[in-house]
LONU-79567 format. One record per residue (C-alpha): x, y, z. Coordinates in Angstrom, 2 decimals. Each point is the difference from the previous one (the first is absolute). Example, Ala and Ser with C-alpha at 12.3 -4.5 7.8 and 13.67 -1.06 7.14 Angstrom:
! residues 2
> east	north	up
> 12.30	-4.50	7.80
> 1.37	3.44	-0.66
This chain:
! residues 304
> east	north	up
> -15.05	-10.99	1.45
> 1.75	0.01	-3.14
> 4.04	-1.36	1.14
> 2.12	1.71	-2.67
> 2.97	2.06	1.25
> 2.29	2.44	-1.81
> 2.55	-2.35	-1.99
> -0.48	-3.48	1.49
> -2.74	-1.86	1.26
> -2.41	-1.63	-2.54
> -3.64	1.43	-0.06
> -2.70	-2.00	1.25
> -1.69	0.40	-3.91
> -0.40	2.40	-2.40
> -1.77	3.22	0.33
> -2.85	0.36	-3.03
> -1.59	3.25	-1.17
> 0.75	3.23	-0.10
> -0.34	3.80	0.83
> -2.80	1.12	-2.15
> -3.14	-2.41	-1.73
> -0.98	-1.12	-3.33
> -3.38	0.32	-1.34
> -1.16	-3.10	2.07
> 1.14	1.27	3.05
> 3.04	-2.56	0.00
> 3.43	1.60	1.35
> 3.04	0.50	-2.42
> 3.58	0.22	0.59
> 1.83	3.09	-0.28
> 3.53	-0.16	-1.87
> 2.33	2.81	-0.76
> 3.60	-0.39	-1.31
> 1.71	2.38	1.80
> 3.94	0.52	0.83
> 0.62	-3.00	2.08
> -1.90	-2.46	-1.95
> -3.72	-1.07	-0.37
> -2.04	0.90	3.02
> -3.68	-1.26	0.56
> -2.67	0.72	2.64
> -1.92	-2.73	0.61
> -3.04	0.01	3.28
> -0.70	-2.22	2.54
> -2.45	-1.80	-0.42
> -0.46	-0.27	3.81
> -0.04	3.89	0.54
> -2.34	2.33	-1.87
> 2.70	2.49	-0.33
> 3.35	-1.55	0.42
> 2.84	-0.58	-2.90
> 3.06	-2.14	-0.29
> 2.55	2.16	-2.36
> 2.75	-2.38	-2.04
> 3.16	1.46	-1.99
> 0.62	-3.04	-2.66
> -1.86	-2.53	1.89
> 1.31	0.57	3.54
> -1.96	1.11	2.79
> 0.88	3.51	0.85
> -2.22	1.87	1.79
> -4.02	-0.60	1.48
> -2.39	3.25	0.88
> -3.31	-0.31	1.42
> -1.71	3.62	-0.83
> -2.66	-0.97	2.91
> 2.61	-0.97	2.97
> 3.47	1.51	-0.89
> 1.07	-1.58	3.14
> -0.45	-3.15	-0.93
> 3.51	-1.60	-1.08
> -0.69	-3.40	-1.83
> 4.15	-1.04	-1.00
> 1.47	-1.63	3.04
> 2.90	2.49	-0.28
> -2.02	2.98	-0.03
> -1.81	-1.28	3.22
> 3.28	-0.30	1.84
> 1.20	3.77	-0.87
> -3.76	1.31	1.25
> 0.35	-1.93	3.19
> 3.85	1.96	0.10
> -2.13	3.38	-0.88
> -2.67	-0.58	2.73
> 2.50	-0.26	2.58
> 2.39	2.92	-1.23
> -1.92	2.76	1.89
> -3.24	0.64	1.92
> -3.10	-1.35	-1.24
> -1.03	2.01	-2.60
> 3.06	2.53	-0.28
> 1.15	1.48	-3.18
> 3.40	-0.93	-1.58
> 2.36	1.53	-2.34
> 0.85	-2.95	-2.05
> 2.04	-0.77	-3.23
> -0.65	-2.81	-2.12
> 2.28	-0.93	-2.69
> -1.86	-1.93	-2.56
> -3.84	0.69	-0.63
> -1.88	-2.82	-1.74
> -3.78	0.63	0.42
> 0.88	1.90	3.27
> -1.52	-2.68	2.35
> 2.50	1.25	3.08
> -0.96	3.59	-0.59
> -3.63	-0.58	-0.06
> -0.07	-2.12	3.20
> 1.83	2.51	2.08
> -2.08	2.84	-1.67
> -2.97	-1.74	1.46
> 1.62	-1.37	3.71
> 2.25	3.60	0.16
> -2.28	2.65	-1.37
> 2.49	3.27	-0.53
> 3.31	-2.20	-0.69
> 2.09	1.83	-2.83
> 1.36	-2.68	-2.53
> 2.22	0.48	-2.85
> 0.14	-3.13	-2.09
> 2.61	-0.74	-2.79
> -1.37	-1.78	-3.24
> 2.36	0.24	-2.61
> -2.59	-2.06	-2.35
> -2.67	3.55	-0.90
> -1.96	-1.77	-2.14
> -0.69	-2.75	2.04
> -0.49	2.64	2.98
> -2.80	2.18	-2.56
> -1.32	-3.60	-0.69
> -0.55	-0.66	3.89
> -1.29	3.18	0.74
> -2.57	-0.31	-2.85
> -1.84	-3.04	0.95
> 0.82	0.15	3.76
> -0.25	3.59	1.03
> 1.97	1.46	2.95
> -2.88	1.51	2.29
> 0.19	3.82	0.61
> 2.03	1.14	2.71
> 1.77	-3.24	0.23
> 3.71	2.01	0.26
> 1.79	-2.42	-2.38
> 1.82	1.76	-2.44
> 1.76	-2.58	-2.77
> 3.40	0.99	-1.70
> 1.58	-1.56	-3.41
> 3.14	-0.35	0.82
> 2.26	-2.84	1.14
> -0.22	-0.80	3.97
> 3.31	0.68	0.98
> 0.02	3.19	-1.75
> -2.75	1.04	2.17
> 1.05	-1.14	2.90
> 3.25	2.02	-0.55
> -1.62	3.07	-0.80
> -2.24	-0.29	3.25
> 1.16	2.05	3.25
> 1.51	-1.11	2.77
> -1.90	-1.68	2.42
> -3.13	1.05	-1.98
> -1.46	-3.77	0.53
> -1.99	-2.08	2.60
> 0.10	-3.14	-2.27
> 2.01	-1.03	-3.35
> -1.44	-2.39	-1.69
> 2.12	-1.79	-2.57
> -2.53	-2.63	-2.20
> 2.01	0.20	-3.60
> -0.05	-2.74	-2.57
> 1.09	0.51	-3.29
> -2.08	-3.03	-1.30
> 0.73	-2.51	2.60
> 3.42	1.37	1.71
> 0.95	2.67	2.39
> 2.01	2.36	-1.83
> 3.79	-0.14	0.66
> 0.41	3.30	0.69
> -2.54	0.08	2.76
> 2.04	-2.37	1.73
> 3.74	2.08	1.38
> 1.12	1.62	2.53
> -0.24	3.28	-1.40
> -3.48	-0.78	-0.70
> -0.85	-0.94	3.65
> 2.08	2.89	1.52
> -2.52	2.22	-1.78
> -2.64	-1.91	1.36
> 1.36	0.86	3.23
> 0.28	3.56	-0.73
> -2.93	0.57	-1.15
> -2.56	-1.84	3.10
> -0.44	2.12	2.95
> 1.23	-1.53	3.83
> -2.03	-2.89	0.69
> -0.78	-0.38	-3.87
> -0.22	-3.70	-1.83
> 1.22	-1.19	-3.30
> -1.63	-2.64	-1.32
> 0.84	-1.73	-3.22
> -1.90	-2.65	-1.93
> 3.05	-2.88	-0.75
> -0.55	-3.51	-1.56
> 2.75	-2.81	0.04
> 0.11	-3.87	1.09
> 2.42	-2.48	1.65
> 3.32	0.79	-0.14
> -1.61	3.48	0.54
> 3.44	2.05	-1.50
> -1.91	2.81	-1.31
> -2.12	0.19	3.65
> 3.13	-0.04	2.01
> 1.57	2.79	-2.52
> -2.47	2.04	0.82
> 0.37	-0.46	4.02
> 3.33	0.26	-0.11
> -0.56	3.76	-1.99
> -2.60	0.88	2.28
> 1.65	-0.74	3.37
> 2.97	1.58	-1.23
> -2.18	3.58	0.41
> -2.22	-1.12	2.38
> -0.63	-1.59	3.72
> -3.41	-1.01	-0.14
> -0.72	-2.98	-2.58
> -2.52	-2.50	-0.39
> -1.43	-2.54	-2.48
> -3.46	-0.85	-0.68
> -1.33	-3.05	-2.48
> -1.88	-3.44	0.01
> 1.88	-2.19	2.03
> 0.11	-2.33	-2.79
> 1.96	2.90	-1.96
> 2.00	0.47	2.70
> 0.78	-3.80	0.49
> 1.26	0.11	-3.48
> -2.90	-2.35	-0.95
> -1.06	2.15	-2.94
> 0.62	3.21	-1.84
> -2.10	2.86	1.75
> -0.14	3.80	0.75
> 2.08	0.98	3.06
> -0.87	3.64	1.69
> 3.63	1.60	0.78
> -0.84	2.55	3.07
> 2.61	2.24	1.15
> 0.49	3.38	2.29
> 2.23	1.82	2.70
> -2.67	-0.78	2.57
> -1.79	-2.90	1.46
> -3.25	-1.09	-1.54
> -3.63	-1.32	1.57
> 1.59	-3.39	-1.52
> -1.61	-1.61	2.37
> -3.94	1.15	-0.62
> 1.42	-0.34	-3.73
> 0.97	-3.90	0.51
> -3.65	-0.38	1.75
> -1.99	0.94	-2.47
> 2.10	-1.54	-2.86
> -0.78	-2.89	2.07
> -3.39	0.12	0.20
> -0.47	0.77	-3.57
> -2.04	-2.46	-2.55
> 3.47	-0.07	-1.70
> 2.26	-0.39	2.90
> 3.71	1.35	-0.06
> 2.70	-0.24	2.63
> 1.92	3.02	1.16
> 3.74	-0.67	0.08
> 2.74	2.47	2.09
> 3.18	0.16	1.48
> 2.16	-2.92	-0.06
> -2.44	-1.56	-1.98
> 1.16	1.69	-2.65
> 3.72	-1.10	0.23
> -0.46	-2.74	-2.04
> -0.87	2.05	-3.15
> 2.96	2.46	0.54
> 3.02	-1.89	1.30
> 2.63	0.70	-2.02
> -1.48	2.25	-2.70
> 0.89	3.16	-1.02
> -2.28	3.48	-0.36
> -0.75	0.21	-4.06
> 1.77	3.50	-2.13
> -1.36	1.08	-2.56
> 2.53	-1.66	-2.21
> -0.72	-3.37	1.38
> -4.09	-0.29	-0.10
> -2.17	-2.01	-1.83
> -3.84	-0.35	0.05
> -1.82	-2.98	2.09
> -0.09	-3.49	-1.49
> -2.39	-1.14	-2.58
> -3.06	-1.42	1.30
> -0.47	-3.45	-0.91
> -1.91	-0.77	-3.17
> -3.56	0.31	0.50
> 0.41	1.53	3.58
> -2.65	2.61	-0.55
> -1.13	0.80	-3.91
> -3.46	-0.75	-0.09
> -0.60	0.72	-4.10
């Protein structure tokens, strides 16, 4: 399995090859300079169909045409254990993403949730036309994909129009500030349905100030919170991604801790007054006062 999350862990090796062949049958990479840098497609060589997508040398998303539900990033395995235990096996969700990539999420709850609506918010429509060329969406699949920035789809989007938000932004290797407020999260809240999830896609380390910002925002709007990450990232032992869940109702946290547990990549499920650590003392974030996530540490992810 190839270990490389969204903006953190190091990959086990570099992925060689590419989408299409040469004349001797040897794969090629595929590189287009679109809006948010230099992406490139490059295969596994492990999978007959599968690609790892980079934006300037960082690992961004990874597809595999042949098993959609297949989630390789350790992150990405986390929020489709969250999705699996949303709803009924098999059960159709209205979800919105905000942030596309490759549209790994989309594709693995097309496949697990046939008839789910999804609206997805790429700002970046050149890299979106470059995905979509080389990794088509299969017919039917119910994803449509917007250019615009995520919040201003999300506050466009009706009330309580959503099962799931899904908040996975970097711009390069940082969560956007202004993805990170209280206004921002109240329209999260306005927008998911009773019983509804948001789920956001964080990063930080030890002292953890931008993770307990974004606590102290969420459980300012609402009652149900939870953390879940490596416990190595959540020991402060190393920079890592963190998945911020949040909602007006409880969640299966417990079948969710299970099988985080029993996953190749184990993560730990943290709740309640485990949490008080991160948030004593620390104030929701306005708009005024945000800033992105740290800086990942140099060499934390960029594979070349």
């Amino acid at each position: 399995m190839y270990r490389c999350p969204r903006c953190c862990e190091p990959s086990n090796g570099p992925h060689n090859g590419a989408v299409d062949t040469d004349a001797d049958g040897e794969q090629i990479p595929r590189i287009r300079a679109v809006a948010g840098g230099t992406a490139k497609l490059l295969p596994d060589i492990d999978r007959e169909r599968a690609w790892l997508m980079t934006l300037d040398g960082a690992p961004q998303s990874y597809v595999d045409l042949d098993a959609p539900e297949h989630l390789e990033f350790e992150y990405a395995r986390r929020v489709g254990h969250l999705l699996d235990v949303t709803a009924p096996h098999g059960a159709p969700l209205d979800v919105l993403h905000l942030g596309g990539g490759a549209l790994t999420l989309p594709r693995y709850l097309a496949a697990t949730r046939p008839g789910s609506r999804q609206r997805v918010a790429e700002p970046d429509a050149e890299l979106t036309a470059f995905v979509v060329e080389h990794l088509p969406l299969p017919e039917g699949a119910g994803i449509e994909v917007e250019a615009v920035d995520g919040r201003a789809l999300l506050e466009s989007a009706p009330d309580g129009s959503a099962d799931v938000l899904l908040s996975d932004v970097y711009g390069g290797s940082r969560v956007p500030a202004h993805l990170t407020t209280l206004p921002y999260v109240r329209e999260a809240a306005r927008v998911l349905r009773p019983g509804g999830s948001y789920v956001a896609n964080l990063a930080d380390a030890a002292p953890f100030s931008f993770l307990a910002s974004q606590l102290a925002t969420a459980a300012a709007v609402f009652e149900q919170l939870a953390l879940v990450a490596e416990p190595a990232v959540l020991r402060g032992r190393r920079f890592g991604n963190i998945l911020l869940l949040a909602s007006h109702d409880e969640q299966p946290l417990s079948e969710l801790a299970r099988r985080c547990s029993a996953d190749p990549f184990p993560a730990r499920v943290e709740r309640g007054a485990a949490l008080e650590r991160f948030t004593r003392g620390v104030r929701p974030v306005d708009d005024g006062d945000a800033v992105p996530s740290p800086e990942p540490p140099d060499g934390a992810f960029s594979i070349g």
